[in-house]
ROMISE-189644 format. One record per residue: residue in one letter; x, y, z of N, C-alpha, C, CB in turn. Coordinates in pm, whole numbers, plus 50000, padded with zeros to 5 digits. Glycine has a CB too. Layout:
AXYZXYZXYZXYZ ...
# end
This chain:
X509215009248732508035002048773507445008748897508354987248800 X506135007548915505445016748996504145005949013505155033448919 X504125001249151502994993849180501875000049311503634979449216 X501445004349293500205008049361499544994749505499015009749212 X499385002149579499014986549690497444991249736500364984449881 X496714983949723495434986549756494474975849849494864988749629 X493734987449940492854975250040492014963749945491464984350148 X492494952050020491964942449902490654938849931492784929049880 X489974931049839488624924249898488504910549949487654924249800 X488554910550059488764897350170487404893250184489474900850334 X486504893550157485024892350110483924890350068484794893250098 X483374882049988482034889849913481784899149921480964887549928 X480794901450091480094914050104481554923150220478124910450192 X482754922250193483584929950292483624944450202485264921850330 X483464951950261483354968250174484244974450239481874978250179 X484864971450353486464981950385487304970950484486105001550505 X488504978550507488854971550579489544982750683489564960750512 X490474978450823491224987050911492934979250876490504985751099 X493384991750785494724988550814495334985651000495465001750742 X495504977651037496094976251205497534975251211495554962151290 X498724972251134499874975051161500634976051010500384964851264 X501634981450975502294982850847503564974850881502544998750797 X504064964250857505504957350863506974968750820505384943250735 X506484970650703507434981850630507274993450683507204984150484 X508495005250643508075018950670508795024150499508885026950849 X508465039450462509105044850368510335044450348508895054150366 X510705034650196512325033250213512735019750254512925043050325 X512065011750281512295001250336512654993350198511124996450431 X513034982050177512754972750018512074961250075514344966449915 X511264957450035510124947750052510524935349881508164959850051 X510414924849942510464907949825508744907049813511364887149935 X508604904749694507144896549626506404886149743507674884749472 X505324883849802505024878549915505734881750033505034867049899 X506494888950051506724894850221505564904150254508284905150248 X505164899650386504144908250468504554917050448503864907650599 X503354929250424503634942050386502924952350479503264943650246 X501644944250529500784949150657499354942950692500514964250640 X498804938850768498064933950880496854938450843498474938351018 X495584933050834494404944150776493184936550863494094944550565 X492424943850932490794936850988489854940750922490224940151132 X488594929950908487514930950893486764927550941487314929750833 X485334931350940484004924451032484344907451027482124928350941 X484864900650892484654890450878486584880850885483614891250739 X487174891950889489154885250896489884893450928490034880350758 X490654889550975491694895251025492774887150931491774894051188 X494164893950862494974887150800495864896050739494394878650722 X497404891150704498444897050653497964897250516499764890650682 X498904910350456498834911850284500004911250252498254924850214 X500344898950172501754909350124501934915049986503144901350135 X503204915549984503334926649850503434918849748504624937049840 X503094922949664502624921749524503744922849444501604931649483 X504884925549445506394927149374507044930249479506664938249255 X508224926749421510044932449479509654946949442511894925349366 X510704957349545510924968549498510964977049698509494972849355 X510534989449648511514994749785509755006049805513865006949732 X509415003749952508075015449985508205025949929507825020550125 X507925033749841507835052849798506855059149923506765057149599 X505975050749890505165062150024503805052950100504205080449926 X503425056850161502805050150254501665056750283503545047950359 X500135057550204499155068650191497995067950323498375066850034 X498235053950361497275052150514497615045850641496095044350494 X497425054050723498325049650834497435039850934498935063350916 X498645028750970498095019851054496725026851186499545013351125 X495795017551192494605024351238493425033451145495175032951332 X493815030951042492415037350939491635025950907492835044950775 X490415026450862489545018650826489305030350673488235015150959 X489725019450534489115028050448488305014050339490465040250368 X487755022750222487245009650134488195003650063486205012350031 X487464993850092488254982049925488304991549810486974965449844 X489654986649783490234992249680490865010849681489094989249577 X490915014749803491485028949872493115022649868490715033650070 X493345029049733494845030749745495805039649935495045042849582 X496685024449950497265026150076498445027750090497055018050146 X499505024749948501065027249954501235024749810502055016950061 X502685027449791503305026449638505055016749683503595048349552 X504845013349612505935006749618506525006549447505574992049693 X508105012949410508785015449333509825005049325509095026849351 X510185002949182511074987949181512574996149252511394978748969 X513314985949287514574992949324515814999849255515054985449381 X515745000249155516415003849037515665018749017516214991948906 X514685022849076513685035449018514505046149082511825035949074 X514135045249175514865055849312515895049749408513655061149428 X516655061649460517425053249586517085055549693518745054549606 X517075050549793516205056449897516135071349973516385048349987 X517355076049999517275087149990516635096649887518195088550004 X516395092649778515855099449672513745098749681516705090449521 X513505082649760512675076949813511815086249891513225067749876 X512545093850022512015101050133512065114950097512745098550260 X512805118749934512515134249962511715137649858513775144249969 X511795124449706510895133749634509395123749617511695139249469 X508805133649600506845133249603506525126849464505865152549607 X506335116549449505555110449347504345117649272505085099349404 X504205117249150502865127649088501625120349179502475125648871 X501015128449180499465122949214498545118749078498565136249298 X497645107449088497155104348960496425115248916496385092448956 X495495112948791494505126848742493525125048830493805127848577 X492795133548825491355133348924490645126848838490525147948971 X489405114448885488585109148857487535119248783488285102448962 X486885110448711485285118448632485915136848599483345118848805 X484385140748551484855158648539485135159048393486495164748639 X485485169448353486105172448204487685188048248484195181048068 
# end
């Protein structure tokens, strides 16, 4: 299992947000609703948490970015996938590139 974590839309009109602190680091194992990290907007400030059990793979934006809704920001792998050591050394594929032929 392979879950993708993405800036959410806290919003109507919210179009990005500023990651401000990450709870977890790579490797860590994170439970379904545990804070996962801290996010501002023009209009909230508020925790996200995670979306499944399973253990951080990687961590794509670092506390202090402002990116858009929906800017993939971490991966989180069930715990059974990898072990953590296996976690911090190997590189997950990158998806295909969008549009193009």
């Amino acid at each position: 299992m392979r879950v993708d974590i993405v800036m959410p839309q806290l919003g109507e009109t919210v179009s990005e947000g500023t990651v401000t602190a990450w709870h977890k680091k790579v490797g860590d194992k994170v439970a379904r609703d545990e804070t996962l990290f801290d996010v501002s907007t023009d209009k909230v400030d508020t925790e996200v948490p995670a979306p499944a059990d399973g253990v951080i793979a990687e961590i794509l934006v670092e506390a202090g970015a402002t990116v858009a809704v929906g800017t993939r920001l971490a991966v989180i792998v069930g715990e059974g996938a990898l072990s953590n050591s296996e976690v911090e050394r190997t590189p997950l594929p990158s998806p295909p590139p969008q549009g193009g032929r």
